[in-house]
N, C-alpha and C positions, 0 to 999 in steps of 0.2 A: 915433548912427549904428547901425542896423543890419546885419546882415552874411544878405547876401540869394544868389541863384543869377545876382545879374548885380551881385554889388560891393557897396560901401559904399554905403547909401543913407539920406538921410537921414531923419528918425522927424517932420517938422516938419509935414509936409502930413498926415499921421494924424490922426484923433479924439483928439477926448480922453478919457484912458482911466483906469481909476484900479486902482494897483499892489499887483493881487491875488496871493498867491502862488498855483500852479498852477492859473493860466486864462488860456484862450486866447482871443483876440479876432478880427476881422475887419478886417482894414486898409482903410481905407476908399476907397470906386473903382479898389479893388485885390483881384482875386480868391488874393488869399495870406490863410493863415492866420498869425496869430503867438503866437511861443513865448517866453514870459518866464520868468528863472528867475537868482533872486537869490542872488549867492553870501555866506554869512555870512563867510567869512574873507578875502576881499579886498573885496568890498561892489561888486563889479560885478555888476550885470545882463546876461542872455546873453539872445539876445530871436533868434529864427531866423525867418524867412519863407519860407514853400514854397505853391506852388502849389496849390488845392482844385477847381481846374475838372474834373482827368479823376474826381473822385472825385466832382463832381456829377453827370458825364456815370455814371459805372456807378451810381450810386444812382438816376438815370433808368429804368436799363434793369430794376433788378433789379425796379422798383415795375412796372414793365409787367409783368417774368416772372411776379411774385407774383397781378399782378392775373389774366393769362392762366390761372395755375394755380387759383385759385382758380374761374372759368370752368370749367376742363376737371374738377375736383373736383364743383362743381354740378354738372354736366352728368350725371355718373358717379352721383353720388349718385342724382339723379334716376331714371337709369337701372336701378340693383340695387334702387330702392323698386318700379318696374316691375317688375323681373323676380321680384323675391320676391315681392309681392302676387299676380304672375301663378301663379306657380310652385307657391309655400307659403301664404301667409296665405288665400285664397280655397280651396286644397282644404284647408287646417287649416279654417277656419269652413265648410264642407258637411261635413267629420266631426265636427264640436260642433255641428252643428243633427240632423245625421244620429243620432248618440250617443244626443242630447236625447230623442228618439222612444223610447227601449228605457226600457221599465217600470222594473226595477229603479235607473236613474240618474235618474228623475225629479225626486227628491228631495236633488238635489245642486244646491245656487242659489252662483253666484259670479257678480264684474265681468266677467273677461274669458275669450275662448274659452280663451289658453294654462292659464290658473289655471285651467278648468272642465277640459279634457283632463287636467291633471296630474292635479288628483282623481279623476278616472275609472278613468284608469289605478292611481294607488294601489289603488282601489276593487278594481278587476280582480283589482291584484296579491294582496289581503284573499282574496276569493273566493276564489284559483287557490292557495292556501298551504290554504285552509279544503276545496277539493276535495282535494289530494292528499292530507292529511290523512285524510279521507274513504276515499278510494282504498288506501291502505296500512292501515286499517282494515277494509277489505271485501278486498281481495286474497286472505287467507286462505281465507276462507270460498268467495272465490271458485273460486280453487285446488281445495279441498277438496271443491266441490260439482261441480265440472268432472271431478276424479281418477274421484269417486264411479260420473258417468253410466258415463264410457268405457270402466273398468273391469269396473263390477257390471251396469250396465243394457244399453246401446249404444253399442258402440264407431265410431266416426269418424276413421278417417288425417288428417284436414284438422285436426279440433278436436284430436287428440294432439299433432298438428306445431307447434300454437298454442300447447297448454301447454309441451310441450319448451320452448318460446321466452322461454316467461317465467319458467318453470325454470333456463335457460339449461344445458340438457344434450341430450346425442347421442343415447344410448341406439343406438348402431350397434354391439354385439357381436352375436354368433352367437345365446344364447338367451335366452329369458325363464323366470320361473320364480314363481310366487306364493308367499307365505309367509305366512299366515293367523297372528296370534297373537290367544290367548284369555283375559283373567285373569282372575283372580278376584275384586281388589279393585278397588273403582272408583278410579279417579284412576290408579291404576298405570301404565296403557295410555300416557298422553305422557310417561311419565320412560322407560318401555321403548322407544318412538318414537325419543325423543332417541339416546338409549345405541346401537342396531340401526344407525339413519341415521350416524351415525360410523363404526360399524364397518364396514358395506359401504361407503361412501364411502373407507376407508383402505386395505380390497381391491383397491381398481381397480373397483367396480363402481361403477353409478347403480340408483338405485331412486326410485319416486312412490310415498306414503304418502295411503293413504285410511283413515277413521274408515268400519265399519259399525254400531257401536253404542258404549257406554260401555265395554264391557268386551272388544269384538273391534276388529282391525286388521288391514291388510290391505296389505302391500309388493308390488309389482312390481317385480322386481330384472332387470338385464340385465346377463348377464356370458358370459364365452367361456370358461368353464372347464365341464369334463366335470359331469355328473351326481354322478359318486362322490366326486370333490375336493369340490363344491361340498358337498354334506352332511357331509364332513368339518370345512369351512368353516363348517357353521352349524352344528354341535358345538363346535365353536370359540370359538362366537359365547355359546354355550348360558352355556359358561363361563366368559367373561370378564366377561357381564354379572351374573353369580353369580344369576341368575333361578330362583327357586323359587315364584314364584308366577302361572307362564303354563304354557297347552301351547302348542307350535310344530306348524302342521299343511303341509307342504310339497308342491304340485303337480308334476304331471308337466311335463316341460321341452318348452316349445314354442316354435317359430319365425317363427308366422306372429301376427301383435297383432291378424290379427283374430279368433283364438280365443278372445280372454282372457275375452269375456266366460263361455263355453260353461264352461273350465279355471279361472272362477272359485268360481263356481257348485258345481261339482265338489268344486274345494279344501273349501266350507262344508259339503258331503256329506259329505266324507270326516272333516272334524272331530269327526261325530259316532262315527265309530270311536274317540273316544276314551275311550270306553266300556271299551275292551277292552285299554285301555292304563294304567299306571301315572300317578298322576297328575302333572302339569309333566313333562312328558315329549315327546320331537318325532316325531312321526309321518309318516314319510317312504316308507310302503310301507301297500298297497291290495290287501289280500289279495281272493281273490272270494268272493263274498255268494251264500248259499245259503239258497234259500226255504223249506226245511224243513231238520231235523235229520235226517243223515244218519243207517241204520241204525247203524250202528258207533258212534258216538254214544249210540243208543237202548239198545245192549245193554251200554253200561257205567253207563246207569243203574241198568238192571236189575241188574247185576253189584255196582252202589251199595248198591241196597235188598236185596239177598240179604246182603250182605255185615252192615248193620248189623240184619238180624233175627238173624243167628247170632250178636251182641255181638261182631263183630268189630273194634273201633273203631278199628287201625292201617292194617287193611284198606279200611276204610272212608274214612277220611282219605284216603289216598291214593288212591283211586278217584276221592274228589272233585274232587281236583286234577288227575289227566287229565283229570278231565270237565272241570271251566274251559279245561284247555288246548286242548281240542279243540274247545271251543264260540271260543276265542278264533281259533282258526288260521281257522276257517268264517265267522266276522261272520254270524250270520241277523243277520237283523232285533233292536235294542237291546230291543222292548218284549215281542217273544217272548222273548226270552231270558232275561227278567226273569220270564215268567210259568211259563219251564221248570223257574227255582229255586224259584219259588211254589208248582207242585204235587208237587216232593220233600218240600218242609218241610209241604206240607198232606197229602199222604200219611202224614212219620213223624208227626204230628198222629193222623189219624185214625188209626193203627195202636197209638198211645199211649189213645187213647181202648176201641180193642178189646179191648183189651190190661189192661181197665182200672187205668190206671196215675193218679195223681193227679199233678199240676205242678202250676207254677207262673200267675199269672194271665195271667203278662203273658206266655206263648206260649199263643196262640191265633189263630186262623186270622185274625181282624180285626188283630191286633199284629203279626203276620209279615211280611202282607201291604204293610202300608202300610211297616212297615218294609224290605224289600224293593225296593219299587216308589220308594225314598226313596234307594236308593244308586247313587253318584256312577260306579262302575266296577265291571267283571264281578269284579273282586277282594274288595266288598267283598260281594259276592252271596256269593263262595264264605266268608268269612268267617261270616255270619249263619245259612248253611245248617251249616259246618262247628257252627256253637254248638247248633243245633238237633240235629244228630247227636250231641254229646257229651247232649243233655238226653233223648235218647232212647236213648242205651246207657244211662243212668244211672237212667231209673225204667222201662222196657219190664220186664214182667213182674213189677216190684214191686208189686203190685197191694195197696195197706191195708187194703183189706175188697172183701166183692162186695157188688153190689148187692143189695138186698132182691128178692122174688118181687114183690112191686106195685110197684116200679121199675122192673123189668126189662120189665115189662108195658108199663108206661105206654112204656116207652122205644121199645119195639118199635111198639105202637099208633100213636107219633106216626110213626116213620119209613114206617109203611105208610099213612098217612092227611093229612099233613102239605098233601096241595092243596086238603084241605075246611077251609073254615070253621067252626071249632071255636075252643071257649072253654074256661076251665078246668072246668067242671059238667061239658061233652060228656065231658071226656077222664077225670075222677072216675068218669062213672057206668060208662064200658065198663070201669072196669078194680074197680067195683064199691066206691068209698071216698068218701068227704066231701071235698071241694072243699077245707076248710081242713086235714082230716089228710094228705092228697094233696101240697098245696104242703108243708107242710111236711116229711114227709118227703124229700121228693125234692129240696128247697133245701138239707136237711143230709147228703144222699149222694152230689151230684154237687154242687152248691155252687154251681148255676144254679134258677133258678125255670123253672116248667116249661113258658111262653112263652116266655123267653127262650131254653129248648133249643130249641122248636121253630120258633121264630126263625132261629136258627143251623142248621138244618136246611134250613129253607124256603132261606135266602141262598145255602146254600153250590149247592142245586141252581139256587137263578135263575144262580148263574156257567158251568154245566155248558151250561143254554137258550142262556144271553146268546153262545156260541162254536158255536150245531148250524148244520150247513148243510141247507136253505139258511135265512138268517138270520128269525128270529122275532120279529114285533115286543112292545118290552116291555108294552103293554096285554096280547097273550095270554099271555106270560110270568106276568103278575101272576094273571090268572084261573086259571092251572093249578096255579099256588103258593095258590091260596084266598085271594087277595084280590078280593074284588069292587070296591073303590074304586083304581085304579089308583095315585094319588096317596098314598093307604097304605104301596102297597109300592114306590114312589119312595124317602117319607122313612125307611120302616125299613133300603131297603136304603142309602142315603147316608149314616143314623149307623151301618150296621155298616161298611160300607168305605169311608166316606169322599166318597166321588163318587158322583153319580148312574147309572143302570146303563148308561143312554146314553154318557156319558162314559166309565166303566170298559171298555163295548165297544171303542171310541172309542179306546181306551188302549193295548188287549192285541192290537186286529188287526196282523197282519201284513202290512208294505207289500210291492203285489206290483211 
């Protein structure tokens, strides 16, 4: 008997079954399930039957929902293969056939368009690392070549507004102000760059740094502080960076950027004042330039040259040194000024020579000169002349011997005859001596042979021609000196001074 939802029922009209432990069977022409389930400690079997009809009925339904979902799934699929193929896959393949076309990707072979764009795009990504790369490699230069124009050459509000930007500065105070520095050693110039750029950056100021050559540079500072502070501030500057081997040359303060170019220009003018300045030194003032040496000037030369004909030599020192300072307060022209110390020292020269005093070789009119024409600042002009003075108290009137009667001849012959073309026999026989007793003599009492005095005769007058107004070309120069071949007295006058006479002109004029 089973024990069912409608009573005791018997098990006899069932199949036959065989007494598996936990399995269910099917009662037969009966939609029950049955549960058998053996007990080991009383050895009864508990056997249940219950109904499986509604569980067929929902297992109907859910095989239709599954089916229907799976429909509506298709359908849907269907539909996003649409719309992505419409969407994406069709404008993806016209951009990989599109792509395909560009030169440099030609050379990229794959299966499919996604695997062909990925490479591309890598590709891209190659290139776009390999341009910036590029980019931050020319930046500089580019900067540097941009600061250059606007600054030095032509300036441009639109292209400044451009760099500020890439700069990433205002530069909105009240003025500007240039600061030219100069060194002396190469390489110097971007460790001073560095150290400057600091220090106005730590003021509150902005400045743009341009290179004009290896050994100059060139800031444009903008700041809102007066004139006088500011120069205090770059005394400031002088020595924090412990700089001993730059001058600093500093422009007048202006407001409007489209000056800079005109105030740059200027600033490079005015560096070459630094001639009259100590050396590494900052030059912040522009005194006025005057085209000749003022009387007052002239007559402490004189006061100069009186002073050390009487062996005055404290007097005379000190003469000297007004006179630098007063050539310095006027700034002529650097190369006049050089050639106003040239004819003190060739004056006490030829006054030592009337004088006849004997020296040393190495003062002479070619060794002064070039020596001279060779220093760095009017300081050290006054130096080379002050030495020349102490050599001229020390032998003027000490005279060794006089000259001989046919020396003194000869000597005098040459200085009045010196434009003709003469040999040494010409100059023997006017003074009535042998050719070889003549040199000799005259090489052992003046310690020049006797072209080479009239050499230094002929030179010193081609310098007197080479400054007559109005100017005199050196071919006739050469023929009034007694050279017939112009090219003669080219090279004799180049190895006595060094330069050609074109160029020695060239040297000594005066800018007007």
């Amino acid at each position: 008997m089973a024990l069912s939802n409608d009573g005791l029922e018997s098990l006899e009209h069932m199949e036959k079954w065989e007494p598996v432990e936990g399995k269910s069977y099917l009662k037969s022409g009966s939609e029950s399930i049955v549960y058998r389930s053996l007990s080991e400690k009383t050895g009864l079997t508990v056997i249940g039957l219950q109904d499986y009809s509604q569980i067929t009925s929902d297992a109907d339904k859910v095989a239709v929902f599954i089916i229907i979902m799976c429909v509506v799934i298709v359908i849907l699929a269907s539909l996003i293969l649409y719309f992505f193929s419409l969407y994406f896959y069709k404008p993806l393949k016209k951009l990989s056939d599109h792509i395909s076309n560009f030169e440099v990707v030609k050379q990229i072979k794959t299966k499919n368009e996604y695997d062909y764009i990925e490479r591309v795009v890598d590709n891209l990504q190659g290139e776009k690392e390999q341009i910036q790369k590029k980019y931050e490699e020319a930046l500089p230069v580019m900067i540097q070549k941009t600061s250059y124009r606007l600054i030095v050459e032509n300036y441009e509000e639109e292209a400044f507004q451009y760099l500020l930007g890439i700069l990433k500065r205002k530069m909105s105070d009240k003025y500007y102000v240039l600061l030219l520095v100069e060194c002396e050693e190469k390489g110097y110039l971007h460790e001073l760059e560095e150290h400057l750029l600091h220090l106005i950056q730590a003021d509150s100021m902005e400045a743009i740094y341009v290179d004009l050559n290896v050994f100059q540079g060139m800031f444009l500072i903008n700041t809102s502080l007066e004139s006088h502070e500011f120069l205090n501030c770059l005394n400031q500057w002088k020595k924090e960076t412990g700089d001993k081997n730059s001058t600093w040359c500093v422009s007048s303060y202006f407001s409007n950027r489209d000056n800079v170019n005109l105030v740059c220009w200027e600033t490079i003018d005015k560096l070459k004042r630094k001639f009259f300045k100590e050396k590494n030194s900052v030059i912040s003032d522009l005194p006025r330039r005057e085209k000749a040496v003022p009387a007052s000037v002239q007559k402490i030369e004189q006061q100069l040259l009186s002073a050390i004909k009487e062996g005055n030599g404290g007097e005379a020192l000190g003469l000297l040194h007004i006179f630098t300072e007063e050539l310095t307060a006027i700034q002529v022209e650097i190369r006049y000024t050089v050639f106003i110390y040239f004819q003190i020292c060739d004056r006490l020269l030829s006054d030592l020579k009337v004088a006849d005093a004997i020296i040393s070789k190495e003062y002479n009119e070619k060794a002064v000169f070039l020596e001279l024409f060779s220093a760095e600042n009017i300081y050290e002009l006054e130096m080379i002349t002050a030495r020349m003075i102490q050599v001229c108290l020390e032998n003027i009137g000490k005279s060794e011997k006089m000259y001989s009667d046919s020396v003194n001849r000869t000597l005098d012959f040459i200085k009045n005859n010196y434009h003709r073309d003469l040999t040494l026999e010409d100059i023997a026989n006017e003074v009535y001596l042998s050719a070889g007793y003549l040199s000799s003599i005259f090489k052992e009492e003046t310690g020049c042979t006797v072209i080479e005095y009239m050499t230094g005769v002929r030179m010193k007058k081609a310098t007197e021609l080479l400054f007559e107004i109005p100017v005199i070309k050196v071919k006739d120069i050469a023929e009034r000196l007694g050279y017939h071949n112009v090219q003669s007295f080219i090279r004799y006058f180049k190895k006595y001074y060094g330069v050609a006479p074109a160029e020695f002109r060239k040297r000594q004029q005066i800018d007007e």
